[in-house]
TILO-984837 format. One line per field, with one value per residue: x, y, z of N, C-alpha, C in turn. Coordinates in nm, 2 decimals, padded with zeros to 4 digits, m for minus. Example, Ala and Ser with C-alpha at 12.3 -4.5 7.8 and 13.67 -1.06 7.14 Angstrom:
// TILO-984837
n.u: c(01.32/01.28)
n.v: c(m00.57/m00.22)
n.w: c(00.78/00.71)
ca.u: c(01.23/01.37)
ca.v: c(m00.45/m00.11)
ca.w: c(00.78/00.71)
c.u: c(01.32/01.29)
c.v: c(m00.33/00.00)
c.w: c(00.78/00.79)
// end
This chain:
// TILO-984837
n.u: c(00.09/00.05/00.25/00.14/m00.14/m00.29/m00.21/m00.41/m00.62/m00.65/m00.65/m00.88/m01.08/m01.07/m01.14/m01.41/m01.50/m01.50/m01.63/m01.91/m01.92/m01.98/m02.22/m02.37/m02.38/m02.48/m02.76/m02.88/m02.90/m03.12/m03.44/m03.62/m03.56/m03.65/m03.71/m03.47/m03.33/m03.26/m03.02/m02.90/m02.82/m02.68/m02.48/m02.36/m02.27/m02.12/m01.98/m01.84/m01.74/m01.55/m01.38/m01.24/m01.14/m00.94/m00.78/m00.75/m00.62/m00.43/m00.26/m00.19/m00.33/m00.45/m00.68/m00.77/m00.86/m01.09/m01.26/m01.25/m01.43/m01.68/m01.69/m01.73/m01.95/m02.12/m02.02/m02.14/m02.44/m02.48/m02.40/m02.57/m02.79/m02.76/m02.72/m02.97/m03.08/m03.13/m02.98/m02.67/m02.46/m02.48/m02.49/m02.21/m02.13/m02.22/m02.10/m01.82/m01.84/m01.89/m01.64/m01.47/m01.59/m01.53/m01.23/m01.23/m01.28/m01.12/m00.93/m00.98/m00.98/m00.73/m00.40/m00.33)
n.v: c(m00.12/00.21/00.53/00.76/00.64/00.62/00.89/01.04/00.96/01.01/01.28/01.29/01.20/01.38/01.64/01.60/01.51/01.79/01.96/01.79/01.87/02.18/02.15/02.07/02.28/02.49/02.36/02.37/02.61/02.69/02.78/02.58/02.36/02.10/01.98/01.90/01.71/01.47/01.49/01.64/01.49/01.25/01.40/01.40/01.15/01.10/01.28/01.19/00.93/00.99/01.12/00.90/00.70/00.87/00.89/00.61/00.57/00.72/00.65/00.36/00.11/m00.16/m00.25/00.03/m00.04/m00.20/00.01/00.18/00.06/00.10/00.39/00.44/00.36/00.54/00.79/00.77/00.74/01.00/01.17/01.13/01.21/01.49/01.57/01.57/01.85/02.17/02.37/02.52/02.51/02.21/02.11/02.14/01.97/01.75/01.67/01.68/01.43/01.29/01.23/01.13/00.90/00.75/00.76/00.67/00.35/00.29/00.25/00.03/m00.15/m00.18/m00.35/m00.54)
n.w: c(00.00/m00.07/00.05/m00.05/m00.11/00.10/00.20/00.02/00.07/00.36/00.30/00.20/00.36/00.56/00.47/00.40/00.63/00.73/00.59/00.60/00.89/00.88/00.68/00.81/01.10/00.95/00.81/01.10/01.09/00.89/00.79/00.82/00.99/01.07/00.81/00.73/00.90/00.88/00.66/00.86/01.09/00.88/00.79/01.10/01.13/00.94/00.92/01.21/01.11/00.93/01.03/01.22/01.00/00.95/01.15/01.21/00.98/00.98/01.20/01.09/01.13/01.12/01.10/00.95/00.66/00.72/00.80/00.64/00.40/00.52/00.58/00.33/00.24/00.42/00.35/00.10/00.14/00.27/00.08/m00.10/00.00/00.07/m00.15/m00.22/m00.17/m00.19/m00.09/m00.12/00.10/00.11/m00.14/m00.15/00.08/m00.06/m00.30/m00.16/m00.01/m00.19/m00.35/m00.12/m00.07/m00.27/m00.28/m00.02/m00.08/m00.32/m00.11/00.02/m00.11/m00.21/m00.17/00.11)
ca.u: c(00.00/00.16/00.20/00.02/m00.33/m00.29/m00.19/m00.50/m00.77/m00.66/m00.68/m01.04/m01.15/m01.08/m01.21/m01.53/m01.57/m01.50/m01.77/m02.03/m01.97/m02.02/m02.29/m02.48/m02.44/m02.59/m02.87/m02.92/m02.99/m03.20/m03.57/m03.71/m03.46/m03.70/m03.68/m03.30/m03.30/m03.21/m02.96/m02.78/m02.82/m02.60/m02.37/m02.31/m02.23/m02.06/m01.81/m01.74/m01.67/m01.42/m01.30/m01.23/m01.11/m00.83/m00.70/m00.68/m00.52/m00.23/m00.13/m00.10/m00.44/m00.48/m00.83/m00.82/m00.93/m01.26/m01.31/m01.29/m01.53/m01.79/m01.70/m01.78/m02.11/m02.19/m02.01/m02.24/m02.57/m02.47/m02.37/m02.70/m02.88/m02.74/m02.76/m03.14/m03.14/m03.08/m02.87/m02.50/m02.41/m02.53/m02.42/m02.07/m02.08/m02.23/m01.94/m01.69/m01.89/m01.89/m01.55/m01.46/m01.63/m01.43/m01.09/m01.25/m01.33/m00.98/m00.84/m01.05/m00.96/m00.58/m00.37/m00.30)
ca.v: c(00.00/00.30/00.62/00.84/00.56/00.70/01.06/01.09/00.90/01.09/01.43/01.33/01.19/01.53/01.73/01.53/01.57/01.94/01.97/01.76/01.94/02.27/02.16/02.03/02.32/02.54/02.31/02.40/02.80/02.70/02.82/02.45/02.24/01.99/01.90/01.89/01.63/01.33/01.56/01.68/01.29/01.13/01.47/01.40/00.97/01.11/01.36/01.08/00.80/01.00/01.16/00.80/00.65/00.93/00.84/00.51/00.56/00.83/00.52/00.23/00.05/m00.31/m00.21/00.11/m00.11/m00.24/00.13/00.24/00.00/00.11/00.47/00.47/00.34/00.66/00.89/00.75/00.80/01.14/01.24/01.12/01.29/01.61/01.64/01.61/01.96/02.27/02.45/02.59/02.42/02.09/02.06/02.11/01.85/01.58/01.66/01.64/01.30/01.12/01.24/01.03/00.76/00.68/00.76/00.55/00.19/00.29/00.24/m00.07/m00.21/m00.18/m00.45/m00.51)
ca.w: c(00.00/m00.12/00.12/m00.16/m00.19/00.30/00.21/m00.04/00.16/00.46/00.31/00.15/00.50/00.64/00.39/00.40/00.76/00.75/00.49/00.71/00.99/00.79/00.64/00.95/01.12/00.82/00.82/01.20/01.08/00.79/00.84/00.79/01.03/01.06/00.66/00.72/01.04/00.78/00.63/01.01/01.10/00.82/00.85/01.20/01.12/00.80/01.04/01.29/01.04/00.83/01.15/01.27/00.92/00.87/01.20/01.16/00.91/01.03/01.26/01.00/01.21/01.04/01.06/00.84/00.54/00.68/00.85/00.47/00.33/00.60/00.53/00.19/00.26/00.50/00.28/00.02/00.18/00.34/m00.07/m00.18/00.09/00.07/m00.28/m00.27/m00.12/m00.29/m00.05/m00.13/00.19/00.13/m00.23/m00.12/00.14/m00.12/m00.35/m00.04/00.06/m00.32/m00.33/00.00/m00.05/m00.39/m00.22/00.04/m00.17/m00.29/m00.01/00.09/m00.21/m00.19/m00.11/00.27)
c.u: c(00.09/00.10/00.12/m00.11/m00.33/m00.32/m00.37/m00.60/m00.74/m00.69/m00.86/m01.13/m01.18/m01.17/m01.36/m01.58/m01.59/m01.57/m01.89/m02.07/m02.02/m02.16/m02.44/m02.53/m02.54/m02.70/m02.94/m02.98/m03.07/m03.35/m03.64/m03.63/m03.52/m03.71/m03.56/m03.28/m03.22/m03.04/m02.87/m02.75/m02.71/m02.47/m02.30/m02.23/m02.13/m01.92/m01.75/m01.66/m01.55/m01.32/m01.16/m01.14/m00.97/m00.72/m00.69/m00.58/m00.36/m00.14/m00.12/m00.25/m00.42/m00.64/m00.88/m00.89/m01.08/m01.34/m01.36/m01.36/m01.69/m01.81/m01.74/m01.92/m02.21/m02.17/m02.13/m02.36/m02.56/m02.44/m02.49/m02.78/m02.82/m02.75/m02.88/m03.20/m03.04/m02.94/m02.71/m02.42/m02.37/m02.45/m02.24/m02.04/m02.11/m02.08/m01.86/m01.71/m01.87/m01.71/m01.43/m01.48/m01.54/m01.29/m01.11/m01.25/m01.18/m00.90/m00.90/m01.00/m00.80/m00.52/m00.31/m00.18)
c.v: c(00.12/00.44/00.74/00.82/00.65/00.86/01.12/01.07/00.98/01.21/01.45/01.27/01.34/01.65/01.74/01.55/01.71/01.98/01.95/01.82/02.09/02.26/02.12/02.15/02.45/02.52/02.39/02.54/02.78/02.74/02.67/02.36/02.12/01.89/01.87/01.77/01.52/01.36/01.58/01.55/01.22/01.23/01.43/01.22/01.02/01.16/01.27/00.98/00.85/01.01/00.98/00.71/00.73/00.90/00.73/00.43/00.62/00.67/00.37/00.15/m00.08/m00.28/m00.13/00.09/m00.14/m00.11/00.23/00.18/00.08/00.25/00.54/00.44/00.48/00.74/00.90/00.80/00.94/01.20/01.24/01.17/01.43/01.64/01.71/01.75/02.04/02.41/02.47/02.44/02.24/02.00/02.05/02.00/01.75/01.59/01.59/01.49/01.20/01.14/01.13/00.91/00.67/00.68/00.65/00.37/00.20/00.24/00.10/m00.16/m00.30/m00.35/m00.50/m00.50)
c.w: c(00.00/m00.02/00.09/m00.13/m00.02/00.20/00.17/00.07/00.25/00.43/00.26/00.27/00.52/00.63/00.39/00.54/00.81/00.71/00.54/00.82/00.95/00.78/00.77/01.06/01.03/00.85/00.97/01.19/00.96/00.87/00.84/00.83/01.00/00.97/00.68/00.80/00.97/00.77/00.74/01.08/01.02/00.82/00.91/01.19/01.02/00.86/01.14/01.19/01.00/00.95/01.22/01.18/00.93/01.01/01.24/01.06/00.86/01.13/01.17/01.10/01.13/01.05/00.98/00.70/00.57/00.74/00.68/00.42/00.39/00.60/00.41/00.18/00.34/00.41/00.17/00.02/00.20/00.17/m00.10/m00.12/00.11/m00.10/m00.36/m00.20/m00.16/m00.25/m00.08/m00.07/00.16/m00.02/m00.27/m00.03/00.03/m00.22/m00.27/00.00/m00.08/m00.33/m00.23/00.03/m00.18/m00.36/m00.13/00.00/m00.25/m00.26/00.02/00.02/m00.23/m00.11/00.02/00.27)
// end
């Protein structure tokens, strides 16, 4: 596993969770939280997981591989669910989230 396939995935964890949290609290000052609840929900799973992926995989984890498969699945949802709303905010996190989840499967992918 090459320290590039890390470098990458770790900087698109990051990015990805800096985006969710962003975007979650946004959501929090929109006029219609209540449509958003979904939306601040897979945010908030979407900002742990990466959070949790990128340092698993600053220390070399033997786990960061199936932490990456399982992140690409949140990133996933949290892309597809922010996309379906029209906000600024939101369509920068799904970017930052499909983004993440493909560096993520990447990485999952990779050879141990």
């Amino acid at each position: 596993m090459t320290q590039e396939l890390f470098d990458r995935c770790i900087a698109a964890c990051n990015a990805c969770a800096t985006a969710c949290g962003r975007c979650a609290a946004a959501c929090l000052r929109e006029p219609d939280v209540k449509s958003l609840a979904a939306c601040i929900a897979l945010d908030t799973d979407c900002e742990a997981m990466c959070r949790l992926c990128a340092s698993l995989m600053a220390r070399g984890s033997v786990h960061a591989r199936a932490a990456c498969r399982l992140c690409a699945e949140v990133c996933s949802a949290c892309g597809d669910e922010c996309a379906s709303h029209d906000h600024d905010h939101c369509q920068a996190c799904a970017t930052a989230c499909r983004s993440c989840a493909q560096e993520c499967r990447n990485m999952a992918a990779s050879a141990p």
